[in-house]
LOBALUM-656915 format. One record per atom (N, C-alpha, C, O): x, y, z; residue in three letters. Coordinates in steps of 0.001 Angstrom, whole numbers, plus 500000, padded with zeros to 6 digits. Example, Ala and Ser with C-alpha at 12.3 -4.5 7.8 and 13.67 -1.06 7.14 Angstrom:
<rs>
513190494310507800ALA512300495500507800ALA513200496700507800ALA514236496681508465ALA512850497750507080SER513670498940507140SER512900500030507870SER513409501138508039SER
</rs>
This chain:
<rs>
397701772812904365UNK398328772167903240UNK397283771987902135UNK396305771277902368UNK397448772658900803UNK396751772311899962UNK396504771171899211UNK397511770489899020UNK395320770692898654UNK395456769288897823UNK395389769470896803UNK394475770035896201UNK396700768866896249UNK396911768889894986UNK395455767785893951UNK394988766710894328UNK395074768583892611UNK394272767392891982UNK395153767159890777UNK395947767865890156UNK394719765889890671UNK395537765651889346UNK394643765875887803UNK393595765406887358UNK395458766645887398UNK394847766866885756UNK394893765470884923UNK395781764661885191UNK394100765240884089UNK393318764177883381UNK394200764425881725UNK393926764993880668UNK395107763805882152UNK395759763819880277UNK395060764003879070UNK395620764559878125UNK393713763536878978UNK392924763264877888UNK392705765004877901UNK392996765648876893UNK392337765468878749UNK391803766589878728UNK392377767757878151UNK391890768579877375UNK393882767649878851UNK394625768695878771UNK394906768419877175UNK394889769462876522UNK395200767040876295UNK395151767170875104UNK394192767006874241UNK394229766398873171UNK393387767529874703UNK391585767288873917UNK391894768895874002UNK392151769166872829UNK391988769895874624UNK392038771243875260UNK393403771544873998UNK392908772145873045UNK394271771391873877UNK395319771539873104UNK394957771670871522UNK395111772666870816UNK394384770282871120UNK393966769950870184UNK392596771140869364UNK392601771781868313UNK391600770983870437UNK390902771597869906UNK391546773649869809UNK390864774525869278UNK392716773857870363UNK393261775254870251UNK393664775202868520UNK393460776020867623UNK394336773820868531UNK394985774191867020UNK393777773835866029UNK394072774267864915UNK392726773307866024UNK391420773215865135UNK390871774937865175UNK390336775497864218UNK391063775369866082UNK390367776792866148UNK391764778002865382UNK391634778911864562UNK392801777563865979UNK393927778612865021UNK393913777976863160UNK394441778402862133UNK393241777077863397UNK393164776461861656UNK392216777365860597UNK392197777664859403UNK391426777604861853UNK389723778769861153UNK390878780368861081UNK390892781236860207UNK391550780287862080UNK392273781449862245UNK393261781427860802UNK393190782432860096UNK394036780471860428UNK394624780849859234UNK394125780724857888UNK394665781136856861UNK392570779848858062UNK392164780003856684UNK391537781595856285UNK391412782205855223UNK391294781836857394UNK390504783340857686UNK391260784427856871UNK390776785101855962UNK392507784479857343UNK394230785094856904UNK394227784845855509UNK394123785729854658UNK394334783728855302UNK394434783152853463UNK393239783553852694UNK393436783670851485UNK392101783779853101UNK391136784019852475UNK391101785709852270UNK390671786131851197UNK391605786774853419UNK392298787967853020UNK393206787922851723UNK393116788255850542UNK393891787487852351UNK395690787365851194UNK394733787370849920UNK394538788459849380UNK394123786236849402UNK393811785699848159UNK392650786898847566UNK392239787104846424UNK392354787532848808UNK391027788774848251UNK391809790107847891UNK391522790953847044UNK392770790061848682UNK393696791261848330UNK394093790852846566UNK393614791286845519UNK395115789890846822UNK395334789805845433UNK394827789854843964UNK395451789938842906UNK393161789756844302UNK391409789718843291UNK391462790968843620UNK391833791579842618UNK391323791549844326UNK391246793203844403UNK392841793728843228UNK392625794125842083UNK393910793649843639UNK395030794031842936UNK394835793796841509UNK395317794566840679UNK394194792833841203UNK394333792315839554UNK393011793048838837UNK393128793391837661UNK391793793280839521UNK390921794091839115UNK391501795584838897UNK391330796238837867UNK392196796003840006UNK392623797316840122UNK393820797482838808UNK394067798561838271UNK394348796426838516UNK395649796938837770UNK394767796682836361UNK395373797178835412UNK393538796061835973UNK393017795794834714UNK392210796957834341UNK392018797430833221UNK391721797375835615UNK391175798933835165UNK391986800009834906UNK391692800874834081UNK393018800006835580UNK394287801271835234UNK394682800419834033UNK394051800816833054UNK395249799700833824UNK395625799026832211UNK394701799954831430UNK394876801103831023UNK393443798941831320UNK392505799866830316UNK392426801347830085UNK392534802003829049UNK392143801801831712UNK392219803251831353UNK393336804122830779UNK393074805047830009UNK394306803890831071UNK395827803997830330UNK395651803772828741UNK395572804673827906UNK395610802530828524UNK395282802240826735UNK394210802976826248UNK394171803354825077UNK393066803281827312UNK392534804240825827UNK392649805939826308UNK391833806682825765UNK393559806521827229UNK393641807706827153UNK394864807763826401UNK394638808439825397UNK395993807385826422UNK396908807798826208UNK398012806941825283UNK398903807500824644UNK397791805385825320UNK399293804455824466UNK398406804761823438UNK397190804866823602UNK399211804964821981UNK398617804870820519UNK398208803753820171UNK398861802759820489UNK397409803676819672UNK396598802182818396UNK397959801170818147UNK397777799964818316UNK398839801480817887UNK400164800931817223UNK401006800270818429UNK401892799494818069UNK400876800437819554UNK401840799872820814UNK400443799248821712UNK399759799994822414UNK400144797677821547UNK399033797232821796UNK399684796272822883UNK399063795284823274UNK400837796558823318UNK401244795571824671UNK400374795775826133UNK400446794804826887UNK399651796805826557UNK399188797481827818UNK397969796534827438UNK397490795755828262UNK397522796646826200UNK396126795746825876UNK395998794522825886UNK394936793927826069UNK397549793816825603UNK397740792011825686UNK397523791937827234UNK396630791292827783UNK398439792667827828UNK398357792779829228UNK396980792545830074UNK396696791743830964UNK396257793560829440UNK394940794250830187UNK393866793115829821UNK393227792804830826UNK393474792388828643UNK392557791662828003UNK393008790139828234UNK392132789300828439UNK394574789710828202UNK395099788718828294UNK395436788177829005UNK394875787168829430UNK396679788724829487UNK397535788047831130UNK397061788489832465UNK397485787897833457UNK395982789752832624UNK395229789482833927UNK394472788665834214UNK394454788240835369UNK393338788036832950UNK391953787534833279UNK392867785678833896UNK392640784840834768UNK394086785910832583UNK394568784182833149UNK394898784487834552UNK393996784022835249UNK396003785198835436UNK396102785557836061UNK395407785239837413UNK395838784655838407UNK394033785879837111UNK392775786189838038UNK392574784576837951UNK392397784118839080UNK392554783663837012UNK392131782352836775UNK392692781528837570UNK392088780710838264UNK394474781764837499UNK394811781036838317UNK395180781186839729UNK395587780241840404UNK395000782659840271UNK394603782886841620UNK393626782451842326UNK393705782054843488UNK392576782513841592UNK391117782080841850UNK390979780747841846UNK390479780320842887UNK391308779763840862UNK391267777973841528UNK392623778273842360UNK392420777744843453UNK393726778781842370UNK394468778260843870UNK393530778388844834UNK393147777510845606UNK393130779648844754UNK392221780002846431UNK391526778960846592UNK391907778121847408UNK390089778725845692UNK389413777582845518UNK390334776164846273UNK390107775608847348UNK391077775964845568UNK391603774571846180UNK392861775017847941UNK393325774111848634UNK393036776083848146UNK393241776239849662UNK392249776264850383UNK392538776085851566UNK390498776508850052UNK389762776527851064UNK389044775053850793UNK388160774657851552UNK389458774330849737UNK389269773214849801UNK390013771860850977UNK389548770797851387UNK391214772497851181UNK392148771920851742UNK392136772190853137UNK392560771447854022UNK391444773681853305UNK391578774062854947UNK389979773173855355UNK389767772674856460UNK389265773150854506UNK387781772478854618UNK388321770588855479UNK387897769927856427UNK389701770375854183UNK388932769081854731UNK390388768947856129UNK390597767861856669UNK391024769917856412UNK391936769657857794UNK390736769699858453UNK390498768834859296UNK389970770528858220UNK388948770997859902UNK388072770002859836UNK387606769651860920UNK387574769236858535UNK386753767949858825UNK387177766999859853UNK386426766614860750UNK389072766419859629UNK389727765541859771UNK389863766038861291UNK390045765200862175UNK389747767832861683UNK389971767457863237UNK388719767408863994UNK388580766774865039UNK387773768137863394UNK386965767516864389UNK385961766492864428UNK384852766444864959UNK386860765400863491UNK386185764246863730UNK387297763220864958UNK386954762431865839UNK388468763604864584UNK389608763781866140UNK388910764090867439UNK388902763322868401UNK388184765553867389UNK387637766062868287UNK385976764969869208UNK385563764840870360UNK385525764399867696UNK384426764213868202UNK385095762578868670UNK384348761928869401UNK386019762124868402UNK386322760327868997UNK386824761090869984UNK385835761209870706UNK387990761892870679UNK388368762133871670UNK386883762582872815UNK386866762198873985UNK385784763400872222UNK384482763954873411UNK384456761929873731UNK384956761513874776UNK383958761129872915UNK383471759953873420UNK383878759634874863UNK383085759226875710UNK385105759843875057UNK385420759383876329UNK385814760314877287UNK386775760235878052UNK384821761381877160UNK384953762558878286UNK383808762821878642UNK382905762553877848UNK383538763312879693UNK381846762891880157UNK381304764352879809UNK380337764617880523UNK381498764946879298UNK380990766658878711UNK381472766359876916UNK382561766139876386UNK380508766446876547UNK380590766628874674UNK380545767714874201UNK379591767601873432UNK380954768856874096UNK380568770007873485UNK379907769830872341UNK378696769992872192UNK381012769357871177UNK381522769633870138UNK380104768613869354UNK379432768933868374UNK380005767432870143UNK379170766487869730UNK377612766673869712UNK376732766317868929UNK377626767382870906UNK375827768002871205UNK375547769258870247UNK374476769450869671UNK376916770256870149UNK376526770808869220UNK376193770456867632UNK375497771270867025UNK376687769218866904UNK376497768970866101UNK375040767866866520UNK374071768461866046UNK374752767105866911UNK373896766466867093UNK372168767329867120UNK371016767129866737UNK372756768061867641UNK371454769094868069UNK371055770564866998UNK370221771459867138UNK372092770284865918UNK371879771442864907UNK371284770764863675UNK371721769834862996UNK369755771751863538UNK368944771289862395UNK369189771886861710UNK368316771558860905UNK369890772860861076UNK370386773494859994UNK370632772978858401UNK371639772291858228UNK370090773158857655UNK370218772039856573UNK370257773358855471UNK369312773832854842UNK372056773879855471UNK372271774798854548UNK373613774452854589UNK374047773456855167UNK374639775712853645UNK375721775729853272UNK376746775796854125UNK377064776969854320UNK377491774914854799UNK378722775362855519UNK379537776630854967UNK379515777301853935UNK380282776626856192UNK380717778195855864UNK381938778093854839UNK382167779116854193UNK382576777215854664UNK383802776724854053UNK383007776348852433UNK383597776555851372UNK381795775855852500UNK381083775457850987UNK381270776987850153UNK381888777201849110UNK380225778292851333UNK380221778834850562UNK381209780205850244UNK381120781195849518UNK382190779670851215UNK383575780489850820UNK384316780154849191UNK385044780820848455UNK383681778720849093UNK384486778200847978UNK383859778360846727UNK384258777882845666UNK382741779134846923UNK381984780113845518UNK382027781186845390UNK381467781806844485UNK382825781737846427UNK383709783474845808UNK384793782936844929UNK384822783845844099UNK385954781851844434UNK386971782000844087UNK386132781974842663UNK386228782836841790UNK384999780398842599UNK384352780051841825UNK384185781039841047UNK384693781076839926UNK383282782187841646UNK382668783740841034UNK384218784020839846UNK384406783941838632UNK384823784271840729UNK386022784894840166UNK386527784329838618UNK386553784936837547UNK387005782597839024UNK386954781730838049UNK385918782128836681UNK386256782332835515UNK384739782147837213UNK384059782407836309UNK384312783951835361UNK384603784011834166UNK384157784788836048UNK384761785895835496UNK386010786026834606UNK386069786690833572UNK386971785320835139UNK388099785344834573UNK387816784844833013UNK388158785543832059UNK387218783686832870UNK386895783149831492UNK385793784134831176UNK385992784100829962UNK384961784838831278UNK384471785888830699UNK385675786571830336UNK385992786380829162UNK386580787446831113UNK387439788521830532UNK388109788131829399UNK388560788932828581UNK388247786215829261UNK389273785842828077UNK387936785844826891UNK388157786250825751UNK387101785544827138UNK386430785484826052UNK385890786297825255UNK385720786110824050UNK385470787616826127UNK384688788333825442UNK385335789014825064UNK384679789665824250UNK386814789553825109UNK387643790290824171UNK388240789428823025UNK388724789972822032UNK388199787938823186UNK388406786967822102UNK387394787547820800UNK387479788159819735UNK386263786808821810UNK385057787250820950UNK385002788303819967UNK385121788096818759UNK384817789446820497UNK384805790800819878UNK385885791497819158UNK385807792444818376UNK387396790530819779UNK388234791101818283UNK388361790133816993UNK388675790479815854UNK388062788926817418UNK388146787863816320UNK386524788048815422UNK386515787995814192UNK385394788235816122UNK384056787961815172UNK383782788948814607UNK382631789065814188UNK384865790136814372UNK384325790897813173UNK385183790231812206UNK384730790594811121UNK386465789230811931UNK386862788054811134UNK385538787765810398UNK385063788411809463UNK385213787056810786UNK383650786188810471UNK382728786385810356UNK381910785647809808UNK382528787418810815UNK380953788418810469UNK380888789399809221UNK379772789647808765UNK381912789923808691UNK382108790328807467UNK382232789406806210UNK382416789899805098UNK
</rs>
């Protein structure tokens, strides 16, 4: 006759818990694709824009160019702080669980989660900090693309 042991509740939902903290890395991972695809798409359609306007639309039909100079860079702007503020948001779920994680180790006689943080001298960028200076990059760019075609069609206005 076998003996049954009894499983330890805390465990089995400390074990649970920490699955959905780890599928959380798993969907910011996903979102951080999605949002790169879409920075890839808007680069790609601003270079075919351009290249289009100067092989082939005439001087006189300047819509491909509002397009290309105008409504991508905003575009790219506001793709780029969404992303920014989703990896802001997946940053602070995963704070909020594994500080869950680390009150639930207290009362389990094995700490993973706790020794690993306790015991890491690392004194650099989390990985979530510096995910959140690619959208930044982008951001930044984007107000370059509005400006410097601002720039350069308005300051011959003023420079003459």
């Amino acid at each position: 006759m076998s003996q049954m042991t009894a499983v330890d509740p805390n465990i089995e939902i400390y074990k649970t818990y920490v699955d959905t903290a780890e599928r959380s890395i798993d969907r910011r991972i996903e979102t951080n694709k999605f949002f790169l695809t879409l920075v890839a798409g808007i680069f790609v359609a601003y270079a075919f824009l351009l290249e289009d306007k100067l092989k082939r639309v005439p001087e006189s039909i300047d819509l491909l160019g509002t397009i290309a100079y105008w409504t991508l860079p905003v575009l790219l702007l506001i793709v780029s702080y969404t992303w920014f503020l989703s990896i802001r948001a997946f940053r602070s779920i995963s704070t909020a669980k594994y500080n869950v994680i680390s009150e639930m180790e207290r009362q389990l006689p094995h700490k993973p989660f706790l020794t690993e943080w306790e015991t890491r001298n690392v004194k650099f960028l989390t990985g979530t900090r510096i995910e959140m200076i690619v959208p930044l990059v982008f951001c930044l760019v984007a107000v370059c693309g509005l400006a410097l075609p601002a720039y350069f069609r308005y300051a011959r206005l003023f420079l003459h």
